[in-house]
C-alpha positions as CSV (number, residue, x, y, z in Angstrom):
1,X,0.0,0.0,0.0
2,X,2.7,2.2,0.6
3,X,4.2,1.4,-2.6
4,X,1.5,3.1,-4.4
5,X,0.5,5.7,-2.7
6,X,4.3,6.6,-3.1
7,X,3.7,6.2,-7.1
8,X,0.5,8.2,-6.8
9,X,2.2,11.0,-4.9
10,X,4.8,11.2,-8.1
11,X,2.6,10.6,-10.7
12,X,0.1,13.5,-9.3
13,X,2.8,16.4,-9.8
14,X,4.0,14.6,-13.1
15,X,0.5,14.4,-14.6
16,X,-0.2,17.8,-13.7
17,X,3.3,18.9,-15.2
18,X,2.9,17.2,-18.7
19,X,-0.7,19.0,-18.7
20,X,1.1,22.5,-18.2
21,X,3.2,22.0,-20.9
22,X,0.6,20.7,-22.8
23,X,-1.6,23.7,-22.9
24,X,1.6,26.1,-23.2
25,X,2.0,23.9,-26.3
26,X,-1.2,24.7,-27.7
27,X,-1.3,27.9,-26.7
28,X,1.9,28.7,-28.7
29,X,0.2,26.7,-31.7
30,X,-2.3,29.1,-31.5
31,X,-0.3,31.7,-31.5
32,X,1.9,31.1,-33.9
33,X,-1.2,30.0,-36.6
34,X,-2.9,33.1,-36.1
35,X,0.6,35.1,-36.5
36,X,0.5,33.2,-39.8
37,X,-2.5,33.8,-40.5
38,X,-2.0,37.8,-40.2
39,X,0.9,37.5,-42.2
40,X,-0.9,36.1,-44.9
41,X,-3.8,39.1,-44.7
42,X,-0.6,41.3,-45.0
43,X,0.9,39.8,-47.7
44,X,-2.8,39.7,-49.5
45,X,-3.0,43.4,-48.9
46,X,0.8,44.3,-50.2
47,X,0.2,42.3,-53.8
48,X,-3.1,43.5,-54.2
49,X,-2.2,47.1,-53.6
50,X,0.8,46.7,-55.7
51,X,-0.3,44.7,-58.4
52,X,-3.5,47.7,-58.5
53,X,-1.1,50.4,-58.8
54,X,1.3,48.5,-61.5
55,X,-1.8,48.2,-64.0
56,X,-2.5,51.8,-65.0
57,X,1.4,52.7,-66.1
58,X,1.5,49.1,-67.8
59,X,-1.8,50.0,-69.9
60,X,0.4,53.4,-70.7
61,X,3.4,51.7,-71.9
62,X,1.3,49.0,-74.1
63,X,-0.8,51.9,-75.2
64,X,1.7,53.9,-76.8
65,X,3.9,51.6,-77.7
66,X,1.2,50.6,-80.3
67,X,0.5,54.2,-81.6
68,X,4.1,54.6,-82.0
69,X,3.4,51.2,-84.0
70,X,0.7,52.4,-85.9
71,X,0.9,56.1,-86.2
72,X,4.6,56.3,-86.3
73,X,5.5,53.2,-88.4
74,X,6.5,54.9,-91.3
75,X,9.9,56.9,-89.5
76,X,10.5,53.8,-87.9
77,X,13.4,51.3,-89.3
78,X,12.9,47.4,-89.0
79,X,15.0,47.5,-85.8
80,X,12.9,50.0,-84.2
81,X,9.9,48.3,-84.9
82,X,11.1,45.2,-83.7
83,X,12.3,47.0,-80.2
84,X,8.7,48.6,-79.6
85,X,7.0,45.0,-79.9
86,X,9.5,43.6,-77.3
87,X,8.1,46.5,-75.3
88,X,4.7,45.4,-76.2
89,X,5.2,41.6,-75.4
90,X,6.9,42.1,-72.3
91,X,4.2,44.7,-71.4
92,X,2.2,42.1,-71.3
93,X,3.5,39.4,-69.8
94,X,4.0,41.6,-66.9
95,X,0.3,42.4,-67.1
96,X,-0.8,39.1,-67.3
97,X,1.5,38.3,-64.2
98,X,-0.3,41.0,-62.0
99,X,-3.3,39.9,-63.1
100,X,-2.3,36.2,-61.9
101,X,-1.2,37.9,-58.4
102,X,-4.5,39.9,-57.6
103,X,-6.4,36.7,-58.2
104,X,-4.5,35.0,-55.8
105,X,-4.9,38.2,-53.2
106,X,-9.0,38.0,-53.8
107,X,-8.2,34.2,-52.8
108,X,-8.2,35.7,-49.0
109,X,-10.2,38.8,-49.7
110,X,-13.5,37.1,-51.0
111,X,-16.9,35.8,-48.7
112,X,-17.3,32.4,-48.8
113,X,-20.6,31.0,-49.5
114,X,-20.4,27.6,-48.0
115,X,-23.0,25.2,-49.8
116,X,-23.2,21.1,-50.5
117,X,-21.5,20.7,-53.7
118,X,-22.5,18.2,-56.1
119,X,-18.9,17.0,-57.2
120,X,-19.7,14.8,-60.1
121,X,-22.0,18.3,-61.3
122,X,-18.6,20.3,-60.8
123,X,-16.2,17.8,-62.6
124,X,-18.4,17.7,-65.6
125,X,-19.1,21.4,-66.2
126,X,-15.3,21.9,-66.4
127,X,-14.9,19.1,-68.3
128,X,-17.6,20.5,-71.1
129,X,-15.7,24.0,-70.5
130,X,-12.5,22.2,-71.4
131,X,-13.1,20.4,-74.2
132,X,-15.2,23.6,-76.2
133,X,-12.2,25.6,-75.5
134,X,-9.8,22.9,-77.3
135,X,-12.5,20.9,-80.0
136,X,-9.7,19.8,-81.9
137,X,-8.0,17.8,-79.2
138,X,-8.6,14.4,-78.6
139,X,-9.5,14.2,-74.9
140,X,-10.9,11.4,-72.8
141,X,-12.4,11.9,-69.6
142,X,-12.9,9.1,-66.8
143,X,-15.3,10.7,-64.1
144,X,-16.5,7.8,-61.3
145,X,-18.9,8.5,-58.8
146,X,-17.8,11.5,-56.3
147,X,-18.7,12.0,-52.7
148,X,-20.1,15.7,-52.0
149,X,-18.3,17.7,-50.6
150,X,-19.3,20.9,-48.5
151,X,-17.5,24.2,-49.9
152,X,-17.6,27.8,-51.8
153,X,-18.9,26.4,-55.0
154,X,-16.8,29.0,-57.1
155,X,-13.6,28.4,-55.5
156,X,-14.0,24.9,-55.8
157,X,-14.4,25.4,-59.3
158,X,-11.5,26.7,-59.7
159,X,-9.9,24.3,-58.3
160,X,-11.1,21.4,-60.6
161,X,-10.9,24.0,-63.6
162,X,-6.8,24.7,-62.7
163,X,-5.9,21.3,-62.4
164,X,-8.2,19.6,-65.1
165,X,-6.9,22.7,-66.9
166,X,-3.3,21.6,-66.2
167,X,-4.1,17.9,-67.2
168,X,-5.5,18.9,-70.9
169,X,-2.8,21.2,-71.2
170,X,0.4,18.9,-70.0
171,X,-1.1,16.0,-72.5
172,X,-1.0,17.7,-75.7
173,X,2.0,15.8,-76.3
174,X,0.0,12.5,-76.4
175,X,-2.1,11.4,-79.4
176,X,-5.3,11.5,-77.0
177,X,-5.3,13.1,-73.7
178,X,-6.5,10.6,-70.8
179,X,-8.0,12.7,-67.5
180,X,-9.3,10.9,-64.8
181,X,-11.2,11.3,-61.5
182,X,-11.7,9.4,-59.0
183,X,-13.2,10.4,-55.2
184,X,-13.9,8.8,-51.9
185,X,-15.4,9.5,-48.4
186,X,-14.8,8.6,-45.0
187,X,-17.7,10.8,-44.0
188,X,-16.0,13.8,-42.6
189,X,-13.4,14.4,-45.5
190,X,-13.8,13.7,-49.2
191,X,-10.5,13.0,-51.1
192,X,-10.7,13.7,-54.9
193,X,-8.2,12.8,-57.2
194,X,-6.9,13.5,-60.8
195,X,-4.7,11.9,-62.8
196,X,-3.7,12.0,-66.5
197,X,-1.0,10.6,-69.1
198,X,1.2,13.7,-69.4
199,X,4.8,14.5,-69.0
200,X,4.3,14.3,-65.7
201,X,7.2,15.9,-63.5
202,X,10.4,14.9,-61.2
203,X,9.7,14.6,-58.1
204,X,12.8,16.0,-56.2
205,X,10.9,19.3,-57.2
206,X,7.6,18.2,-55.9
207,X,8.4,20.8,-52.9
208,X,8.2,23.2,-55.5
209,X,5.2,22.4,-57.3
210,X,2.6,24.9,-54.9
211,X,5.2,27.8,-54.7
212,X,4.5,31.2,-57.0
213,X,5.8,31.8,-60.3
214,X,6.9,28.0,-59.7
215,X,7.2,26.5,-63.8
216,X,8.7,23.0,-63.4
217,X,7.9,22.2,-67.5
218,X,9.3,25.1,-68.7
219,X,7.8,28.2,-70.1
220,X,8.9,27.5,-74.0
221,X,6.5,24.6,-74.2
222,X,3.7,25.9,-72.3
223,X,1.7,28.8,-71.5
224,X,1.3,30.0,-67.7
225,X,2.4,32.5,-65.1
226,X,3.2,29.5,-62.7
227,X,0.8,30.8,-60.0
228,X,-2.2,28.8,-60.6
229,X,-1.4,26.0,-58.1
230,X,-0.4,28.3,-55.5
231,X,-3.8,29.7,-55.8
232,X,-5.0,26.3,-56.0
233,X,-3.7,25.8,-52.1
234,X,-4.7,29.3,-50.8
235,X,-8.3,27.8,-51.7
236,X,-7.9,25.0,-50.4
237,X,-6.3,26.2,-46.9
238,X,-9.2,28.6,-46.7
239,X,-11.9,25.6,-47.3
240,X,-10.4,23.6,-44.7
241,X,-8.5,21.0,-47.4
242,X,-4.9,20.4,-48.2
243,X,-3.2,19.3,-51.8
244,X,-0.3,17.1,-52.8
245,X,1.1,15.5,-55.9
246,X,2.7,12.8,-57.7
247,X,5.0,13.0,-60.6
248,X,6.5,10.9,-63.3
249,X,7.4,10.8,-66.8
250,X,3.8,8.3,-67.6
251,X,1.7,11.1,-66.0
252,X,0.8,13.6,-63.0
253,X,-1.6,12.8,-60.1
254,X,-3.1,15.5,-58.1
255,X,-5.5,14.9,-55.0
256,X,-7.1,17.4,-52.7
257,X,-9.4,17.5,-49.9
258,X,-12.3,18.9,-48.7
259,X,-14.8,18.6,-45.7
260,X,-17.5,16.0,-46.9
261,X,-21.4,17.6,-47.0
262,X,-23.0,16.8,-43.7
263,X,-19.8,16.3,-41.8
264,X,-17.5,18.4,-39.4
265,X,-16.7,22.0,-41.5
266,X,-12.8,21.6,-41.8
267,X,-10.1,24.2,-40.0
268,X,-10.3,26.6,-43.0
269,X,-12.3,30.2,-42.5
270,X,-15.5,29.6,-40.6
């Protein structure tokens, strides 16, 4: 008897020491995820104000450099010519760049309208979208049964248009582009996955692969800014899901997450 009311009298002070440090544990958690999470806000705030006030002299330099084109082109040699569409083009890359970066500000500046979302509905509208923007590709989508899932139904779009968007695009080597979905339940979270016969990617860059102005295939071959899939997670984080990948030469694999419809709303923005 002595015996263990000697191991009760340690283990009381022990218990109660592993629950202190417990709760300072979450408490710096907490801390530290909502310093995060103002960090983020700031960052939102800095590229939307900046990529707003970069717009208006971009127009200007596009502007004139095509009345100088057109109005001028007659006291202009070859080689002046050639240097104001240089201007033009990188005029608008730039453009098109800020406009990649203020949609992925409104990412944490928009409401979201939380509503059960009819996945195998979502797929298949981007999938019809896909295939009229590209009629003379030969595309085959797979599409199995999906679980719902419980999200903003236009930033879920978005997400399935990016990535489906990234499969169609990253197969046009192929004779016939081959998308496929798949998704399961487990009745809180919904797991969706997409997978296609493309060049696929290396993996030792996979780390990579969510970062901004990130282009692992190379801007030559294909079009981009390289910021969709980091818009792709800023979604996702704000839903309450997470994203990863899997690359190889035979293809890419993409799967994400979301709460499922009727379960427990994920840690995303209430």
């Amino acid at each position: 008897m002595a015996n263990t009311a000697e191991k009760e009298s340690f283990a009381g002070p022990a218990a109660a020491d592993a629950g202190d440090e417990l709760r300072d544990l979450q408490q710096r958690l907490q801390a530290a995820e909502l310093h995060a999470s103002e960090v983020d806000r700031e960052m939102d705030q800095l590229s939307y104000a900046i990529s707003h006030d970069l717009r208006a002299p971009l127009r200007a330099v596009d502007g004139f450099s095509e009345i100088l084109l057109e109005d001028y082109a007659d006291r202009l040699d070859d080689q002046g010519k050639h240097y104001l569409q240089v201007i033009r083009n990188n005029a608008r890359t730039l453009g098109a760049g800020i406009e990649a970066l203020l949609a992925l500000a409104r990412v944490g500046r928009r409401a979201l309208q939380r509503v059960d979302l009819d996945m195998n509905l979502l797929f298949s509208q981007v999938r019809t979208e896909l295939m009229a923007a590209d009629p003379e590709r030969s595309l085959a989508f797979e599409i199995g049964s999906l679980p719902h899932a419980f999200g903003d139904r236009d930033m879920v779009h978005d997400v399935i248009r990016e990535l489906a968007g990234n499969s169609v695009k990253f197969t046009r080597p192929r004779e016939t582009g081959v998308v496929t979905i798949s998704g399961e339940s487990d009745g809180r979270e919904c797991r969706y996955t997409i997978s296609d016969n493309g060049i696929g990617f290396d993996m030792q860059y996979a780390d990579r692969l969510f970062g901004l102005f990130q282009r692992l295939n190379g801007s030559e071959s294909f079009e981009g800014q390289g910021t969709g899939l980091a818009r792709v997670r800023r979604i996702l984080d704000r839903l309450g899901g997470k994203i990863w990948a899997q690359g190889e030469d035979t293809g890419a694999v993409f799967s994400f997450t979301l709460p499922a419809a009727g379960g427990t709303p994920g840690t995303g923005d209430r």
